[in-house]
C-alpha positions as CSV (number, residue, x, y, z in Angstrom):
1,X,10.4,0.9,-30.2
2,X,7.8,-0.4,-27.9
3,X,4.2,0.8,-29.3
4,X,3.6,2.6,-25.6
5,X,5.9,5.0,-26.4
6,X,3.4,7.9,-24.6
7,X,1.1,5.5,-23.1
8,X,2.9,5.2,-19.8
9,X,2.4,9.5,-19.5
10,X,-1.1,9.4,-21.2
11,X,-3.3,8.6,-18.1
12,X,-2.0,8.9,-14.3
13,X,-4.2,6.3,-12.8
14,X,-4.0,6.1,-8.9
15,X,-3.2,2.9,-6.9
16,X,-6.3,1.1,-6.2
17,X,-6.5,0.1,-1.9
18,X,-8.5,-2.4,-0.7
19,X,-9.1,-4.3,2.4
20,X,-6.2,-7.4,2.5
21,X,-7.9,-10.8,2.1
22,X,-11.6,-9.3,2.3
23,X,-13.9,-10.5,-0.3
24,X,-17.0,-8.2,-1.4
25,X,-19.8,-10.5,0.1
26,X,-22.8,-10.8,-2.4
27,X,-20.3,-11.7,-5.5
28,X,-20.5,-15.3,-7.3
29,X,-17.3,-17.5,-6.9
30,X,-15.7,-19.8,-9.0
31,X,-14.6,-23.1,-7.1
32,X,-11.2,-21.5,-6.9
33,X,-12.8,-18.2,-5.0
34,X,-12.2,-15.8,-7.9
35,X,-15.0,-13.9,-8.7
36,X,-17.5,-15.6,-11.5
37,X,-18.0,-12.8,-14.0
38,X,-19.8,-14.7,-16.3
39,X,-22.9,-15.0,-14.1
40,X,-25.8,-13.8,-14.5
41,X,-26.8,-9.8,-13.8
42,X,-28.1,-9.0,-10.5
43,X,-31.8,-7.6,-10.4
44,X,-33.7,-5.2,-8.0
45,X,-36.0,-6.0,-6.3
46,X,-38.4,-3.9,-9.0
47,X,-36.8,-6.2,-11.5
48,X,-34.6,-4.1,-13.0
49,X,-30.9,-5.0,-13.8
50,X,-29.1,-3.9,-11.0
51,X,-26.0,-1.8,-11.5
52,X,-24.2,-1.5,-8.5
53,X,-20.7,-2.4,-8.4
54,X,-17.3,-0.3,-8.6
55,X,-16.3,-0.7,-12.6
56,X,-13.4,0.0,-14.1
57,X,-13.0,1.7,-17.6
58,X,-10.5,0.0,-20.8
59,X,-8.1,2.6,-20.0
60,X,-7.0,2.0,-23.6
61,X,-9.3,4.5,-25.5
62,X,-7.6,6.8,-27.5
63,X,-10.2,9.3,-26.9
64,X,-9.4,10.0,-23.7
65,X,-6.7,11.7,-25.5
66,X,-8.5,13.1,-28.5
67,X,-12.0,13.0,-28.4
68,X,-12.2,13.8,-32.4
69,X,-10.0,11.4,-33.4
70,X,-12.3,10.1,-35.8
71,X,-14.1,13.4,-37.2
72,X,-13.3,14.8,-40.4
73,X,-11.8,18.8,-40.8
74,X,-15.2,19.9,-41.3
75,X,-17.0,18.3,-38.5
76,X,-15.0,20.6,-35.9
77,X,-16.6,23.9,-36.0
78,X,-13.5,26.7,-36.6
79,X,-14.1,28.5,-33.3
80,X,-13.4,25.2,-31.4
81,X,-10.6,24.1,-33.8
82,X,-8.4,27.4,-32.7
83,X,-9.1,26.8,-29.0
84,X,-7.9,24.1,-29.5
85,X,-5.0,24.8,-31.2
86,X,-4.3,27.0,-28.7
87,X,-4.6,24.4,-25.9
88,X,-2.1,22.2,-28.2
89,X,0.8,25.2,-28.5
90,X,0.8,26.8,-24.8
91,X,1.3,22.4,-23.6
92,X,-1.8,22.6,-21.3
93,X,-1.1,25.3,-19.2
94,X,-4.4,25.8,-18.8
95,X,-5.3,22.3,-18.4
96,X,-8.4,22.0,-16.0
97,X,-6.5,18.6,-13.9
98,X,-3.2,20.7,-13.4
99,X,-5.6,23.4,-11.8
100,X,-7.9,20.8,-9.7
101,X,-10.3,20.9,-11.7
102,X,-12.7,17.8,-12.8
103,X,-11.5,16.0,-15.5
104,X,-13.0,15.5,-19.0
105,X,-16.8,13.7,-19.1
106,X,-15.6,10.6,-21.0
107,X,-12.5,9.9,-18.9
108,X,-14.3,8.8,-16.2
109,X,-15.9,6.1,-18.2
110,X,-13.1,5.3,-20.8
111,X,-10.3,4.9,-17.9
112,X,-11.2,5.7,-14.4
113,X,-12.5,4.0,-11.8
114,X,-16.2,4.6,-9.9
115,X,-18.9,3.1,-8.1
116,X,-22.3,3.0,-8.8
117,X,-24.5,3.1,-6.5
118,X,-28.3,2.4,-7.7
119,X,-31.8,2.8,-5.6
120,X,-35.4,2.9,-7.2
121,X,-35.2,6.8,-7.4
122,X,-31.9,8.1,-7.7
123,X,-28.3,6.3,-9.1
124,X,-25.3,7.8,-7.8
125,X,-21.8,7.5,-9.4
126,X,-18.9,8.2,-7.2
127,X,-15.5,8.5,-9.5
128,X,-12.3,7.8,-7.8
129,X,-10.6,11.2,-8.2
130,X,-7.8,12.2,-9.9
131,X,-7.3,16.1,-10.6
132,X,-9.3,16.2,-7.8
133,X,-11.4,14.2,-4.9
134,X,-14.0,12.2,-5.9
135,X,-16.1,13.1,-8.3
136,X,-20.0,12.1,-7.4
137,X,-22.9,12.8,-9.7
138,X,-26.6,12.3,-9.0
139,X,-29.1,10.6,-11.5
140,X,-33.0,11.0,-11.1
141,X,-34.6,8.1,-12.3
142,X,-37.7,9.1,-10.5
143,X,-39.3,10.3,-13.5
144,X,-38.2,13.6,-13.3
145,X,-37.4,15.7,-16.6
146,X,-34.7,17.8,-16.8
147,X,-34.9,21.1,-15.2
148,X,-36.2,24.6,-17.3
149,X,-33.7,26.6,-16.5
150,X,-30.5,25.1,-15.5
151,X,-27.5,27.3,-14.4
152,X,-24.5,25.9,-15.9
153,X,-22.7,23.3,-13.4
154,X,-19.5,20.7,-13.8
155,X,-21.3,17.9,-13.9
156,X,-24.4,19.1,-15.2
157,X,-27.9,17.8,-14.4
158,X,-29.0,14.2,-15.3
159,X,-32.2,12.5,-15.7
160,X,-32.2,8.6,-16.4
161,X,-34.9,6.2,-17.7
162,X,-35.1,2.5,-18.5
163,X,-35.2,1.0,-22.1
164,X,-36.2,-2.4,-21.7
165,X,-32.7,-3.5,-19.9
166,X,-31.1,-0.3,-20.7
167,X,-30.3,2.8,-18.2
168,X,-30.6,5.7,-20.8
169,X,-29.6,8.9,-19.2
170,X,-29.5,12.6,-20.2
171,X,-27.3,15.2,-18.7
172,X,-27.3,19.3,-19.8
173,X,-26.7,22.3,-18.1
174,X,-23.0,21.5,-18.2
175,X,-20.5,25.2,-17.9
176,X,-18.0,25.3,-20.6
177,X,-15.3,25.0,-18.4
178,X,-14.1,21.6,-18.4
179,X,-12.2,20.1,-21.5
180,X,-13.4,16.8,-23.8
181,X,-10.1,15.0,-23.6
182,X,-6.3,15.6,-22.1
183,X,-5.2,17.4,-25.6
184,X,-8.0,20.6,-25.0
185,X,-10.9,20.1,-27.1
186,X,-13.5,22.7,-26.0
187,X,-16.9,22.2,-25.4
188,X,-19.6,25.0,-24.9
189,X,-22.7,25.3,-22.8
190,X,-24.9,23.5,-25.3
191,X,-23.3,20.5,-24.7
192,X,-25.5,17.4,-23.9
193,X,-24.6,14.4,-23.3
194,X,-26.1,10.8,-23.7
195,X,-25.2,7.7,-21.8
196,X,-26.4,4.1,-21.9
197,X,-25.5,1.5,-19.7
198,X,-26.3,-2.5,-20.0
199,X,-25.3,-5.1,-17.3
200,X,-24.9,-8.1,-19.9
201,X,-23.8,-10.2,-17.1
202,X,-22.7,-9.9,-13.2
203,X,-18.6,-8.6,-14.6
204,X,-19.8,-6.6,-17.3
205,X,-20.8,-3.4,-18.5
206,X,-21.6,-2.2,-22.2
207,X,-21.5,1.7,-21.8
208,X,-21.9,4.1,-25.0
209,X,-22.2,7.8,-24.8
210,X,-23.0,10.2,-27.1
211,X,-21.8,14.1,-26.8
212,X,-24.0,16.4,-28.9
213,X,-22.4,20.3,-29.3
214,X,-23.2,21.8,-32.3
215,X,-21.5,24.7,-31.0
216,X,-18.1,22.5,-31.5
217,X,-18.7,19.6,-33.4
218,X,-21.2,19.9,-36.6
219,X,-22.3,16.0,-36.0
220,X,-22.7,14.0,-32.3
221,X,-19.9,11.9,-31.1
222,X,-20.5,8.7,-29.6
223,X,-18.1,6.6,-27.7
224,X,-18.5,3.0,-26.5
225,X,-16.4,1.3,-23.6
226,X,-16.4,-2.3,-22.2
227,X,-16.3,-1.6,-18.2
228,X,-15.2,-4.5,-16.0
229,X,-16.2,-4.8,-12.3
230,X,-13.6,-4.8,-10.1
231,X,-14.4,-7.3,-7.3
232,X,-12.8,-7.3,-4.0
233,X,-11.8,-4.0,-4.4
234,X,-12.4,-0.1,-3.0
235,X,-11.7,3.8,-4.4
236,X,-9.1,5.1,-2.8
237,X,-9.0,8.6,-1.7
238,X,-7.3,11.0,-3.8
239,X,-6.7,15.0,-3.0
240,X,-5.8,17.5,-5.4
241,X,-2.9,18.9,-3.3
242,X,0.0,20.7,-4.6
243,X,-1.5,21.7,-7.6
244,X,1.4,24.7,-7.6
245,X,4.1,22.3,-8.4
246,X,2.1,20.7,-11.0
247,X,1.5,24.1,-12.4
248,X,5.0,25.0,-12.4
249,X,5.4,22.2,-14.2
250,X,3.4,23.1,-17.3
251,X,5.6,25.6,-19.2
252,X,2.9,26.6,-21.7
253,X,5.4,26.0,-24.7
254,X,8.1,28.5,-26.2
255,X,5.2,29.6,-28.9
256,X,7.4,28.2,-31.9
257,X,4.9,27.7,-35.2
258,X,5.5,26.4,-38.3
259,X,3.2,26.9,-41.8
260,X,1.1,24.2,-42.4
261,X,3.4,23.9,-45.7
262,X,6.0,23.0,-43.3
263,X,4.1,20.6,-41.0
264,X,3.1,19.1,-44.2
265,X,6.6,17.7,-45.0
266,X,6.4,15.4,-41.9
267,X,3.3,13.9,-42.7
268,X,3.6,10.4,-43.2
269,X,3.9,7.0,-41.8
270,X,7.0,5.6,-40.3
271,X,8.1,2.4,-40.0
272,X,9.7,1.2,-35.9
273,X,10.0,-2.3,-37.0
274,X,8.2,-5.1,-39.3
275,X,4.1,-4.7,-37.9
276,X,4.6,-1.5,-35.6
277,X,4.5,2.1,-37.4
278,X,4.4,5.4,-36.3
279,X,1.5,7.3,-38.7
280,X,2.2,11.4,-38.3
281,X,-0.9,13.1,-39.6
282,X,-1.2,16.9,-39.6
283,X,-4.3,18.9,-37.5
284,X,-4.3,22.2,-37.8
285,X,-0.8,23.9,-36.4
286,X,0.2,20.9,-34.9
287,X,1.1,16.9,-35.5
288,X,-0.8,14.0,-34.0
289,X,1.2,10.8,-33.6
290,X,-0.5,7.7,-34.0
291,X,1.3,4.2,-32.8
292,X,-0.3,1.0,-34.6
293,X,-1.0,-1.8,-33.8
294,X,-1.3,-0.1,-30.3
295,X,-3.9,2.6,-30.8
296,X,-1.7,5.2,-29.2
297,X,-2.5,8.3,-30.1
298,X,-0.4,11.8,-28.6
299,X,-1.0,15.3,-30.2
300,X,2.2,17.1,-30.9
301,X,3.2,20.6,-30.8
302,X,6.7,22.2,-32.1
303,X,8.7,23.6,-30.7
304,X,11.7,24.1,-33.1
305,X,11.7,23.2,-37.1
306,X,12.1,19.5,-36.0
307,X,12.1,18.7,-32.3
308,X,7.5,18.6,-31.3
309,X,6.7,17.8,-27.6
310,X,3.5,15.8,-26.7
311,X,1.7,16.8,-23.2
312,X,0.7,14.0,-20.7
313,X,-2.5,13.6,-19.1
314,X,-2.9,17.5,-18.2
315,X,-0.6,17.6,-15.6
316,X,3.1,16.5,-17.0
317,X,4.4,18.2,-20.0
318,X,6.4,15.5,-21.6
319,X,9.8,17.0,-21.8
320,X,11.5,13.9,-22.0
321,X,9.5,12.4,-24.9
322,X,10.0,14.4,-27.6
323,X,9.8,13.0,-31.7
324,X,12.8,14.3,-33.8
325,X,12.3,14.6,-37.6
326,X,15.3,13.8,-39.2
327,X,16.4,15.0,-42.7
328,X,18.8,14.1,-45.3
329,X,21.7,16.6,-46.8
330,X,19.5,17.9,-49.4
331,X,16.6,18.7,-46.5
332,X,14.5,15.9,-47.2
333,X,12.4,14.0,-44.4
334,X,13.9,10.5,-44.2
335,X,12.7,9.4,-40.6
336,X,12.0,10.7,-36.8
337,X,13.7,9.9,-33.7
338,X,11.7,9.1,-30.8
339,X,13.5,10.5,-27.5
340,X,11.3,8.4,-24.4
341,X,12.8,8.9,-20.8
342,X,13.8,5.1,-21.4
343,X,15.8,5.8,-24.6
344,X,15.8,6.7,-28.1
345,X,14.3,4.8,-30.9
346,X,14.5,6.0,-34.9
347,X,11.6,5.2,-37.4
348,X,12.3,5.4,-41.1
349,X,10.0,6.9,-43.3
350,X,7.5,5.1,-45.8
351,X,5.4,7.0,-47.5
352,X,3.2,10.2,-47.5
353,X,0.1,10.6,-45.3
354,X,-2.7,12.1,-46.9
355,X,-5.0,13.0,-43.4
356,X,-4.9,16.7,-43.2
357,X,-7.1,18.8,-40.6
């Protein structure tokens, strides 16, 4: 089985246009014309490192799909858990991207694409849309604080200072409508988030932010991402049109459940071939699958004793990538099948996973 199993559905990046044969002027050249990314950071004119640029995200972060992949049981507070758990069984129905809506906070850094667009006062970040058009927000680096009372926004408000080379910014005042990642962790008002950005040379971006909701989480998250500048290239325009069919497409699951006794009897790591196993872990009433050496990860939900359905990127249901359990005469779990629009691949089972959320 190939490890991207989910990874084609997991993140519906658009096509990136560009002007044919135009080359962004101001960008350092090799002797064979492609850009030199290994120069040295651009400065202001105040001195500081200059971010501008459009910069593209790893696309390969795993918490674009599950923002707590690495927190303990504990370390979700149990009101968040059941939203999300409820998120998990009705398959995104109410997904914020299949209704327009922006997408979550770290997705835009982690995969997407955006511009940034710095002056002594104010740095602007246009995000190449997905769910919906472009998604611009507005940083104050004019030595503003945040505001006293804020009323609760998308993108909330954002203040930014410099740390020696280091934009630090602060964003609040966020609504609790959007989600953390494509499988529905909630957030809540409370919610503020951290972001630090370092130019370390003219094609590179060290980016790290930290999400702090001790309404949902009982400990900060913090996220890091490598972001690459794409030279010679331009956002593309993207409208959230449609959105009806993508709804209809979203069939909120047929509410099957199983005990956690049950789930518990798939838990456990499977082996595709010699280096590349399937890891089944349980959270709450659902599954999450995780692909090594790949990274994948994709939350599962059942939707009969054996057949479990991941959901895509918040728009897509995956109907035709399902994972099978498969058991022996006597009832016994002995591997899963792995049903992918491109054909069916089995896994046979190792041993006993002992993650349980």
């Amino acid at each position: 089985m190939s490890t991207k199993f989910f990874a084609a559905a997991l993140l519906a990046v658009p096509l990136t246009a560009q002007w044919i044969n135009y080359k962004t002027p101001g960008i350092p050249r090799n002797p064979d014309g492609k850009p030199n990314l290994s120069a040295p950071a651009p400065r202001t004119a105040e001195g500081k490192p200059d971010l501008s640029g459009i910069w593209r995200g790893p696309r390969t972060s795993v918490y674009t799909q599950n923002i707590a992949a690495d927190l303990k049981p504990n370390e979700i507070q149990p009101r968040a858990q059941a939203v999300y758990q409820e998120h998990v069984r009705n398959l995104g129905a109410d997904s914020p991207r299949a209704h327009c809506l922006p997408d979550p906070p770290p997705y835009y850094h982690l995969a997407g694409l955006a511009r940034i667009v710095q002056t002594p006062a104010l740095t602007l970040i246009v995000n190449e849309g997905v769910s919906n058009s472009g998604v611009t927000r507005t940083i104050f680096t004019d030595g503003r604080g945040l505001p006293e009372e804020m009323n609760p926004t998308w993108l909330g408000y954002s203040v930014g200072h410099w740390e020696g080379e280091t934009l630090v910014v602060t964003t609040a005042g966020f609504n609790d409508k959007t989600w953390l990642d494509f499988s529905g962790h909630p957030h809540s008002e409370a919610l503020r988030i951290t972001e630090r950005f370092h130019r370390r040379d003219f094609g590179h971006l060290d980016f790290e932010m930290t999400l702090d909701d001790s309404k949902t989480f009982t400990r900060p998250i913090t996220v890091k991402a490598n972001k690459t500048l794409a030279a010679d290239m331009e956002l593309m325009e993207t409208i959230c049109e449609n959105n009806d069919q993508i709804v209809s497409h979203l069939s909120g699951g047929n509410g099957f459940r199983l005990s956690r006794e049950a789930l518990g009897r798939y838990a456990g790591t499977y082996e595709v071939a010699p280096g590349h196993e399937a890891a089944i872990t349980m959270d709450g009433e659902s599954l999450v699958l995780r692909l090594s050496p790949s990274g994948d990860i994709q939350t599962l939900a059942p939707q009969s004793e054996t057949i479990f359905v991941g959901r895509g990127n918040g728009t897509e249901v995956l109907t035709g990538d399902q994972v099978e359990f498969l058991k022996n005469s006597s009832g016994a779990v002995t591997g899963l099948a792995l049903h992918a629009r491109n054909g069916e691949q089995k896994a046979a089972r190792k041993d006993t996973a002992r993650n349980v959320r």
